[in-house]
N, C-alpha and C positions, 0 to 999 in steps of 0.2 A: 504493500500500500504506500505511496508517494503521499509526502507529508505537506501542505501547503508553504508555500515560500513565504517567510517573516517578511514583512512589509516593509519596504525602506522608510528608516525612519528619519528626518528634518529637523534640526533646532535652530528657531528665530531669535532673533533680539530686533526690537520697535524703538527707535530713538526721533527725538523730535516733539512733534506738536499732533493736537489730536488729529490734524488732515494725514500727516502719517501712518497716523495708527491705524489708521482707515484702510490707505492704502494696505497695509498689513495684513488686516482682517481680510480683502479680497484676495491677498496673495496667500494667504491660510485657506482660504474657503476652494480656492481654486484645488489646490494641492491635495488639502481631503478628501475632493468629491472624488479623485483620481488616486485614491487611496493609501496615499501616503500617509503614516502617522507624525507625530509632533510628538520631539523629546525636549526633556526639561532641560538638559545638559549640552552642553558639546558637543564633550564627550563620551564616547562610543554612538554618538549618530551618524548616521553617513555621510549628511551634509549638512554645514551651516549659511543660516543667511543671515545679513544685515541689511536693516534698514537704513538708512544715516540720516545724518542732519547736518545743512552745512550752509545754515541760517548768520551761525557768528565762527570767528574762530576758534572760540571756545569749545564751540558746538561740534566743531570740524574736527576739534584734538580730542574730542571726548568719543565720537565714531571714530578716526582711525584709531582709537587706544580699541575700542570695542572690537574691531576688526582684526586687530593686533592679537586680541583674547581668543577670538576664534581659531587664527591660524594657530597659535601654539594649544589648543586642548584638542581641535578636530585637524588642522590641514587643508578639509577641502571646503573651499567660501565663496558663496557669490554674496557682491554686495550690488545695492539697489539704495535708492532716493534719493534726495537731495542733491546729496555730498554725487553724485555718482551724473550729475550733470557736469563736473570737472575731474573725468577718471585719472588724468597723467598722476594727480593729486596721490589717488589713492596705489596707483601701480608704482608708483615711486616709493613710497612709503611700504608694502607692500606685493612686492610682484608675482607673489605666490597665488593671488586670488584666482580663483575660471574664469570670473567674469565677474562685467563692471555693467550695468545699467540704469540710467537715470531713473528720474521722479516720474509714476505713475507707466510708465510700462511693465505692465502687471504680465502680457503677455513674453515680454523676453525674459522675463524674470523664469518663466515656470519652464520655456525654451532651452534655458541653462542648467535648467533642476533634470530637463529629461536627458540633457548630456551627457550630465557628471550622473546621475544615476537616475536608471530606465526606470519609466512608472510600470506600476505594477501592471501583470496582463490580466487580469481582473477584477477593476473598481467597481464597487459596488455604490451606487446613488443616495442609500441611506446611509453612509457614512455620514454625512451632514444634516444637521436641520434645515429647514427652508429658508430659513435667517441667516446662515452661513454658520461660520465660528468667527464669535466675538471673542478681543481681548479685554473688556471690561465684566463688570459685575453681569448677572444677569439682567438687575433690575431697571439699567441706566444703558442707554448707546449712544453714541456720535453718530451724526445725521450729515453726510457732506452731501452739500446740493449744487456745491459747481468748483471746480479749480482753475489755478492761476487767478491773474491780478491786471486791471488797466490803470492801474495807478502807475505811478515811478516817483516813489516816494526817495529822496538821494541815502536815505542810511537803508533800503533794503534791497535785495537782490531775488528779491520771489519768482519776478516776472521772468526774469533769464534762467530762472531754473524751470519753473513750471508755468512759462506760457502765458499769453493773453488771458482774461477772461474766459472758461468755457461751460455753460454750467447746462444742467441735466434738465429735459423733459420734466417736467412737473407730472405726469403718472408717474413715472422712473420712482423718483421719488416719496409719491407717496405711494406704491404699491412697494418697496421697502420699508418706508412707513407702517405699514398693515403688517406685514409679515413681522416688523420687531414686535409692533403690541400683541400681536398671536403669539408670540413666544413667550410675555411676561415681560416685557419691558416695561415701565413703569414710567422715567424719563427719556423724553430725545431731548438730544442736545445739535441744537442745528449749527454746523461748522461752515465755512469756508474761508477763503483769502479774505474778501467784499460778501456780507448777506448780502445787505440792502443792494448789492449794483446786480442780484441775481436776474437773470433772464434779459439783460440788455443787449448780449451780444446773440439770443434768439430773436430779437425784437417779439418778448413777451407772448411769443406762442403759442394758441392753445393747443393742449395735450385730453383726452377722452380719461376721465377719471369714474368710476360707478356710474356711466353711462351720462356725466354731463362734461361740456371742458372746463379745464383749471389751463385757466393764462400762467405761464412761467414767471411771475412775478412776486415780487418780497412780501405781499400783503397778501395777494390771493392765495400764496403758499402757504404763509402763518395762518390764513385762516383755514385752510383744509386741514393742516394740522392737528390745528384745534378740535377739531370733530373727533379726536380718537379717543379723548377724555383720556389724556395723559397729561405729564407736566411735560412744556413744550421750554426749550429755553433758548434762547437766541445770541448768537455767541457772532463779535466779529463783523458789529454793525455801524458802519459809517455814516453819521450823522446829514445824510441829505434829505431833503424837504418832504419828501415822501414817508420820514421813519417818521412822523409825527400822526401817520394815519395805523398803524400799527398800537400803540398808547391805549387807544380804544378799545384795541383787542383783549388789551392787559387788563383794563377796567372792566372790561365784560368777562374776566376770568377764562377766557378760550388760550391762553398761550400764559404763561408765566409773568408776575412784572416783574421783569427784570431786563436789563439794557448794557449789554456787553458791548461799550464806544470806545477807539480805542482813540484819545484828541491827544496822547504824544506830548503836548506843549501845551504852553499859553502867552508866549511871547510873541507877535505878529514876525518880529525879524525872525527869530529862529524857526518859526512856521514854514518863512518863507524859505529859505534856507533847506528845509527838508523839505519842500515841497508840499503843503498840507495845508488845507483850508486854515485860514487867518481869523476869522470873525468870529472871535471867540467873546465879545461881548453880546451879538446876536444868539450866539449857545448858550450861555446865561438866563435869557430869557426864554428862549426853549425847555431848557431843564426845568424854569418853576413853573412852565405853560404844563410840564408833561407832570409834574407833583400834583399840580393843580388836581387834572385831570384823572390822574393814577395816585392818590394819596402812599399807598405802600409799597412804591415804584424802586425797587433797588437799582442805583446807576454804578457801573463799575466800570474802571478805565486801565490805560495803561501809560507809563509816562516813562521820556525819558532824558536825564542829566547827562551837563558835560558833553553836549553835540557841540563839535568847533563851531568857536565866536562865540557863546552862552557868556555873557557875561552875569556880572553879579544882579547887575539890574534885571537882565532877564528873568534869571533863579527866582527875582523876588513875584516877580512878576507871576511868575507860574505859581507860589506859594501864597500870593494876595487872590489870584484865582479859585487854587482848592481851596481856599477859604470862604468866597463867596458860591464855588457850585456846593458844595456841603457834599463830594461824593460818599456814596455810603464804601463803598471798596476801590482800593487799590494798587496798585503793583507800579514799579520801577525798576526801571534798567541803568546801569550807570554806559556809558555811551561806547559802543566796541564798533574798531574801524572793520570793515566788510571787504576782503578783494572782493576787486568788481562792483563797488558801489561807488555813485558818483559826491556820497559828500570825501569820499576820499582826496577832493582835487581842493580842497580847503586847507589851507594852509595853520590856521588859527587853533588847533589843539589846545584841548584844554587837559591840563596835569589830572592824571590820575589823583591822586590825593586829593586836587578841588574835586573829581567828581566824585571820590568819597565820600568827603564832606560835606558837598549838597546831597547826594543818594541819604546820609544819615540823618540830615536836616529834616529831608522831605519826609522819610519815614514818619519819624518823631511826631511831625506836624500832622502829618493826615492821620497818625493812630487818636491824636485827641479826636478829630473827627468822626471816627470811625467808631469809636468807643459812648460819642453823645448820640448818635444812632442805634446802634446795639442796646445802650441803659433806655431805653424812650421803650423799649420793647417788653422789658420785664414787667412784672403783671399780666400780660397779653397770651394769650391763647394760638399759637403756631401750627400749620401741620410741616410736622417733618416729616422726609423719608429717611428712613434707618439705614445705613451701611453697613456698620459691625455691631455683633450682637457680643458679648465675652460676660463673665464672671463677675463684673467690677459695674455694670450697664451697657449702655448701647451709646454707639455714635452717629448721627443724623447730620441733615442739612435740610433748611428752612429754606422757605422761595427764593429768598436771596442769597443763598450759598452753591456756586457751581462745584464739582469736584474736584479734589485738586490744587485749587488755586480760590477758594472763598476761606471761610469761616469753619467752624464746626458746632453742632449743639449735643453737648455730651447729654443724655438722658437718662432719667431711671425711672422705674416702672415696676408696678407691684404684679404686674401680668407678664406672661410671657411676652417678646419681643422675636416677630420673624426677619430676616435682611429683606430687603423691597419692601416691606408695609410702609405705609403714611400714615402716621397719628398722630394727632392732636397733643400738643405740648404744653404745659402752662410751664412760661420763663419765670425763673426765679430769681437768676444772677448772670449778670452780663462781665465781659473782659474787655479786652481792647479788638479781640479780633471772634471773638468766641461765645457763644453762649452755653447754659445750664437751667435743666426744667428736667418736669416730670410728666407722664400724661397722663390723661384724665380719659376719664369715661373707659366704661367698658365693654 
């Protein structure tokens, strides 16, 4: 009797940002239905792959260290993303690998898998669920509804890695959509380069969704979303005139309030400088137009110090800012030069050590912020979702906390607690970045 042949087995590593992980998950998905398994290790797999990232230089040395790891515990590696849109990079470093393929060729990727080792001669179709395989929790997925970028923003390099604008059919997506909530997803997290500029470079297309069309657009999208009665969250949304018809949606509870903008600055020169919308006293008035409107509206951003020529005035400038938008979250970068990006051709560097020093400023500053938000909460009745459940309680996020990169609401509870439920919390005690509550009702 002929014994079946052990299945070649795969070990990944995801590096990067969640439109990676994405990629990832298709590059998984593809591989299991062809029945390849996924090891945890290495070592003793047949093959490894890497994703990269090669966003900053940091990001760059932190894939080829990853790629590095590979070659010494397996040998045989392809690598793929980002970083693999300038292979000399990685063949130099490197020349061991099979093969080098950029960002989002999903298909040479699995091309180089059948090289270095043959799929198997009999995949079976249920190897996978109709959702693919996800690398997140069950209860939560990243939703990417288009890649690349029409912007040319000078401190980023997205466009030259991954392309123009391209983004997906609106059924594409929402029959993705259906299939996560069929599987028990609880949140989508909708990613791209640009939401809001979604569906411009289709000229807002209709697509046949449960027998009506859904136009490719940021709104009409959010709101089909909406219909799945899941938490919807909007990640990666740029501030044009249009995002104000979305707010509504938040108010009528169909998508999440919550507003992932990412305004980088608040200096008009340094704006200008990176290339980025300037009128940031016009977005002042936006934000209280959209509080107004969305009273429990979480805004979160991303900012970043120490871009050549920031002087002090600017610094101040952006800190007299977070002080009048009140954001409830957010994150900083201290300023990393880019090959290949154009504010490289600025001559005005600013010293490390200043961008320390303002990165540590800003912190400081916006955690008071963040913290007179959080306290305004306690007393208040929340629904979390649970992430971890352990010994000690459970750890949640409230509407205003994405994974990863929000807040947390440590919880305890005289009931059981399953991972994915959403329950009502009454806050007790707030942090600076964190909150603490029990739930009620049973």
């Amino acid at each position: 009797m002929n014994r079946p042949l052990r299945a070649p087995r795969i070990s990944f590593v995801s590096l990067g940002c969640p439109k990676a992980l994405v990629d990832s998950e298709r590059i998984v998905t593809r591989l299991r239905a062809e029945g390849y398994e996924l090891a945890r290790e290495h070592a003793g797999a047949d093959l490894a792959i890497v994703n990269t990232c090669g966003f900053l230089d940091s990001a760059q040395a932190e894939s080829l260290a990853a790629i590095g790891a590979a070659m010494a515990e397996n040998g045989k590696v392809i690598v793929t993303g980002c970083m693999g849109a300038e292979p000399d990079k990685i063949t130099a470093a490197h020349p061991g690998v099979l093969a080098v393929t950029g960002p989002q060729q999903y298909e040479s990727v699995v091309d180089a898998v059948h090289s270095a080792v043959p799929r198997p001669h009999h995949p079976y179709a249920d190897l996978i669920p109709p959702q693919g395989i996800k690398l997140t929790p069950r209860h939560y997925a990243y939703l990417k509804i288009s890649e690349g970028c029409n912007n040319r923003c000078t401190f980023c390099i997205i466009p030259k890695l991954r392309g123009d604008l391209a983004s997906r059919p609106a059924a594409d997506v929402l029959r993705e959509a259906e299939r996560l909530v069929a599987a028990g997803v609880k949140e989508l997290l909708v990613i791209s380069q640009d939401t809001s500029a979604y569906g411009i470079d289709l000229k807002y297309a209709e697509s046949m969704w449960r027998g009506r069309p859904v136009r490719a657009q940021f709104i009409d999208l959010a709101r089909a979303l909406g219909e799945f009665g899941v938490w919807v969250r909007l990640h990666y949304v740029y501030p044009y005139p249009h995002v104000d018809e979305v707010i509504e949606l938040m108010a009528d509870g169909k998508v999440l309030p919550y507003l992932d903008v990412p305004f980088q600055h608040a200096s008009p020169a340094v704006l200008k400088r990176m290339r980025r919308p300037a009128a940031q006293a016009r977005t002042l008035e936006r934000i209280r137009k959209w509080r107004d409107q969305c009273p429990h509206l979480t805004i979160r951003s991303t900012f970043i110090v120490g871009f050549p020529g920031e002087t002090e005035a600017d610094f101040a400038a952006l800190l007299d800012w977070l002080s009048a938008a009140e954001l409830d979250r957010v994150g900083c970068f201290r300023y990393e030069a880019v090959a290949g990006a154009a504010a490289n051709a600025h001559s005005d560097a600013v010293a490390e050590p200043v961008k320390q020093e303002r990165w540590n400023r800003l912190m400081a500053h916006q955690q008071a912020i963040s913290f007179k938000w959080l306290a305004r909460k306690v007393g208040r009745n929340e629904r979390v979702i649970i992430d971890e459940v352990g010994p000690a309680g459970a750890k949640g996020r409230s509407r205003g906390d994405a994974p990863q990169i929000d807040g947390t609401v440590f919880v305890t509870s005289r009931r059981p607690l399953r991972v994915g439920e959403i329950a009502t919390v009454k806050i007790e005690r707030a942090e600076a970045y964190d909150l603490h509550g029990t739930v009620v009702g049973y």
